[in-house]
Biotite code that builds the C-alpha atoms (Angstrom):
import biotite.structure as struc

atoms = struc.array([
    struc.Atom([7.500, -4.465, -4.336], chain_id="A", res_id=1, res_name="UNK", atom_name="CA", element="C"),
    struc.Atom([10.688, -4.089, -2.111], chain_id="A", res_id=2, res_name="UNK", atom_name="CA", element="C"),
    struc.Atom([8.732, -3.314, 0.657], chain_id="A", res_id=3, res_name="UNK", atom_name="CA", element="C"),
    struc.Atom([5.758, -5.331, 0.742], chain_id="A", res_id=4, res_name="UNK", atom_name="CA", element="C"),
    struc.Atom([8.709, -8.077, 0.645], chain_id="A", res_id=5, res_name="UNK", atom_name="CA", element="C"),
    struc.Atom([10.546, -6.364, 3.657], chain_id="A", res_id=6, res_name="UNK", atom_name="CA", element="C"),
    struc.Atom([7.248, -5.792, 5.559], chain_id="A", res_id=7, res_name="UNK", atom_name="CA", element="C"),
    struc.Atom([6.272, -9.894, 4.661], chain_id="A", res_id=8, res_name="UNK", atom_name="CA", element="C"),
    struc.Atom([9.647, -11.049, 6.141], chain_id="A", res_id=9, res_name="UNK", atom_name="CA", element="C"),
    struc.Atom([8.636, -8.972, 9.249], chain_id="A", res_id=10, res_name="UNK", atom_name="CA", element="C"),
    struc.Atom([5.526, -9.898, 9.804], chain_id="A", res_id=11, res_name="UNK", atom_name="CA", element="C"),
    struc.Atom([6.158, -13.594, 9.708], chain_id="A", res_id=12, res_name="UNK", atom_name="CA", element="C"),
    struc.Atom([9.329, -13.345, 12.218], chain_id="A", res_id=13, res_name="UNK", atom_name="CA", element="C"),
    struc.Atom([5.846, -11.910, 14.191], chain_id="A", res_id=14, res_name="UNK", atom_name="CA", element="C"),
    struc.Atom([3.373, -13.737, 13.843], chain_id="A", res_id=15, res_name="UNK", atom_name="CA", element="C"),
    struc.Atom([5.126, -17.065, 13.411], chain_id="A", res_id=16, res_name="UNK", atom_name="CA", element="C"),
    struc.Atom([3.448, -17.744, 10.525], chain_id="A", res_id=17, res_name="UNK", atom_name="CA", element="C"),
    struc.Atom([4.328, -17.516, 6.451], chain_id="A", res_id=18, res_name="UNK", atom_name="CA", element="C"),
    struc.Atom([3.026, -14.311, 5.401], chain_id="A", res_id=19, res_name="UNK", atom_name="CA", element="C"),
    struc.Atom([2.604, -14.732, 1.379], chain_id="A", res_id=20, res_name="UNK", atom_name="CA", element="C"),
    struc.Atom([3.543, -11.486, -1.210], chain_id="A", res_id=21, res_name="UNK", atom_name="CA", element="C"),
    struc.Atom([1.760, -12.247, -4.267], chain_id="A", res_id=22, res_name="UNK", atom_name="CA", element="C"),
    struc.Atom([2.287, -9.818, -6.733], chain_id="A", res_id=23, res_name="UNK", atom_name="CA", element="C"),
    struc.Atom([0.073, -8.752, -9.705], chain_id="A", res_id=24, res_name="UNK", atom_name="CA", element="C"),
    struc.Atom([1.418, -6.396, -12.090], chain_id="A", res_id=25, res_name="UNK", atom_name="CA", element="C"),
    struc.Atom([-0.217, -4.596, -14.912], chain_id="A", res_id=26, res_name="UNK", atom_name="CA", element="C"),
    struc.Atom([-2.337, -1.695, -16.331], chain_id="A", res_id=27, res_name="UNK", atom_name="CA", element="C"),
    struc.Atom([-0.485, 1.071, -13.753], chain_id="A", res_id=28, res_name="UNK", atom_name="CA", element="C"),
    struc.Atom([-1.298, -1.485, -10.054], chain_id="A", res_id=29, res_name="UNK", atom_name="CA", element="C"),
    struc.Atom([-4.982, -2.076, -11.040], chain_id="A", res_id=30, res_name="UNK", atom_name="CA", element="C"),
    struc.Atom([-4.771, -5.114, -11.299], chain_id="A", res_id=31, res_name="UNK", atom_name="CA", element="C"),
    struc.Atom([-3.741, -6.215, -7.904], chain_id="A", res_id=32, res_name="UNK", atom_name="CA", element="C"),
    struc.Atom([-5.709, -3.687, -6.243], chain_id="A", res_id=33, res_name="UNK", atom_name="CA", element="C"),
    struc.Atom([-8.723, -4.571, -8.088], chain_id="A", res_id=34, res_name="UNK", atom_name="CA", element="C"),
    struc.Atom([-7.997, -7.388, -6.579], chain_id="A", res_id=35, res_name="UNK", atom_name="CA", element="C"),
    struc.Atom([-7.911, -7.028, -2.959], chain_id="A", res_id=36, res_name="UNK", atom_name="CA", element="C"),
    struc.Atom([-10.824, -4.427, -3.445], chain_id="A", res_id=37, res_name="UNK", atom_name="CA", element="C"),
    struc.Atom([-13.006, -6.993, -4.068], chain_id="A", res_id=38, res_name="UNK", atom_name="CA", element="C"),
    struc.Atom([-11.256, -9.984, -1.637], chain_id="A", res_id=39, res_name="UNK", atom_name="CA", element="C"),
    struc.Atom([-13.765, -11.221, 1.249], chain_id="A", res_id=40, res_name="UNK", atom_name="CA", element="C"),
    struc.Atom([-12.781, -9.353, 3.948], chain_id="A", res_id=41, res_name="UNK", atom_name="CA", element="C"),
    struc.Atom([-11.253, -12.518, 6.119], chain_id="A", res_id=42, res_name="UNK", atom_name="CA", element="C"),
    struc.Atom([-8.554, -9.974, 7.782], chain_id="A", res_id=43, res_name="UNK", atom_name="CA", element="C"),
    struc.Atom([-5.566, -11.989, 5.646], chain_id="A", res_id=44, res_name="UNK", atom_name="CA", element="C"),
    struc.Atom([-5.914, -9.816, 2.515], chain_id="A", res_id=45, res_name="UNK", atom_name="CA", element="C"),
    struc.Atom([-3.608, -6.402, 2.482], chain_id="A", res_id=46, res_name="UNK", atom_name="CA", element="C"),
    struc.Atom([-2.880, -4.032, -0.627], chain_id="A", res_id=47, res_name="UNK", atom_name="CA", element="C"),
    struc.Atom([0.478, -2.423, -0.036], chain_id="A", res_id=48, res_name="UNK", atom_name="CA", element="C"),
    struc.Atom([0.155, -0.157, -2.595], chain_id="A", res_id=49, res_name="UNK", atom_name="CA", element="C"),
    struc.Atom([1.580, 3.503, -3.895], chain_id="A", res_id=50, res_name="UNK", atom_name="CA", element="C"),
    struc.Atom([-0.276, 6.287, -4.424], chain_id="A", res_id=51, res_name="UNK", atom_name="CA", element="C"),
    struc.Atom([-0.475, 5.564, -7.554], chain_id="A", res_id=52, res_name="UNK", atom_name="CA", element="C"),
    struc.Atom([-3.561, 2.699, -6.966], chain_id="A", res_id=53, res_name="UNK", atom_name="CA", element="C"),
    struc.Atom([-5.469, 4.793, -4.498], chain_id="A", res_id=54, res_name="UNK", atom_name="CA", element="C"),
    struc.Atom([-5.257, 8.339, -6.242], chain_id="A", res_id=55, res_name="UNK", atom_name="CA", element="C"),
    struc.Atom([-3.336, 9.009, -8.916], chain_id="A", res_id=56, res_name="UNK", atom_name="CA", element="C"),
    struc.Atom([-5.203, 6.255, -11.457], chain_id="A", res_id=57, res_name="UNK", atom_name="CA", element="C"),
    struc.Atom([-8.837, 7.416, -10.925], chain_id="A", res_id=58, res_name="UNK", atom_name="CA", element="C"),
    struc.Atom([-8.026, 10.776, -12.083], chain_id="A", res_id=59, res_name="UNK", atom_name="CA", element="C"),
    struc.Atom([-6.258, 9.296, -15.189], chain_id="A", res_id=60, res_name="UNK", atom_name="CA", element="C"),
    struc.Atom([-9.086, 6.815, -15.369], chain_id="A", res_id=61, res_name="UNK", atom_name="CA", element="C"),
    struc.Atom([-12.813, 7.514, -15.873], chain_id="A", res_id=62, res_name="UNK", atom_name="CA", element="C"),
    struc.Atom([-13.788, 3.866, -15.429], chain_id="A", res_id=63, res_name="UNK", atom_name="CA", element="C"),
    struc.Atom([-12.076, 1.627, -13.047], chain_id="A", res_id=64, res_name="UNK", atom_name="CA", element="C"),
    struc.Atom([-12.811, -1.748, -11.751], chain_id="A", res_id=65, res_name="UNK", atom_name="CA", element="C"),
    struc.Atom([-12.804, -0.632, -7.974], chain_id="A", res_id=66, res_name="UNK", atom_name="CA", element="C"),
    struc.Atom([-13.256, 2.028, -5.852], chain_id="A", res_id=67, res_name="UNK", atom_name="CA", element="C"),
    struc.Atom([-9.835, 3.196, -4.012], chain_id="A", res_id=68, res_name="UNK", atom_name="CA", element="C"),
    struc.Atom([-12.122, 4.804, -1.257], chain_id="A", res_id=69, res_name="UNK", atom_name="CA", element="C"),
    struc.Atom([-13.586, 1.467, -0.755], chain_id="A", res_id=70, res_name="UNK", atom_name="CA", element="C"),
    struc.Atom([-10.273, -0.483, -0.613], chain_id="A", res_id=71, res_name="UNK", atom_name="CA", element="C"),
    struc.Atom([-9.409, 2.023, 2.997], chain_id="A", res_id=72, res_name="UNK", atom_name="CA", element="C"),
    struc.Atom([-13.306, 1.676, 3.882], chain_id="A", res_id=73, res_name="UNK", atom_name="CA", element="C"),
    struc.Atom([-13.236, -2.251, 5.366], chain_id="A", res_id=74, res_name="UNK", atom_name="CA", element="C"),
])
């Protein structure tokens, strides 16, 4: 979470514009990158994520909301 804060902070000295951390914990980062799996993809949405969300869980998981290939895919 550290990070996507540091990388936020960044980003808005940038672009000159707030850039927004929302965080959504829960059921091992699922949650938020169920999430941004199934955003619209408007270019404002990212998943900052460990590899925890994009490997780790569907091998632990036989049935998961998203697709973590789908998530890098957009």
């Amino acid at each position: 979470m550290r990070t996507a804060r540091l990388v936020a902070e960044k980003l808005t000295l940038s672009l000159g514009q707030a850039v927004v951390v929302d965080n959504k914990p829960g059921a091992a980062g699922m949650i938020g990158a169920d999430l941004v799996a199934k955003a619209q993809p408007d270019g404002y949405t990212v998943l900052i994520a460990s590899p925890g969300e994009v490997a780790i869980d569907q091998s632990l998981y036989p049935k998961m909301a998203y697709s973590p290939e789908r998530i890098w895919r957009r």
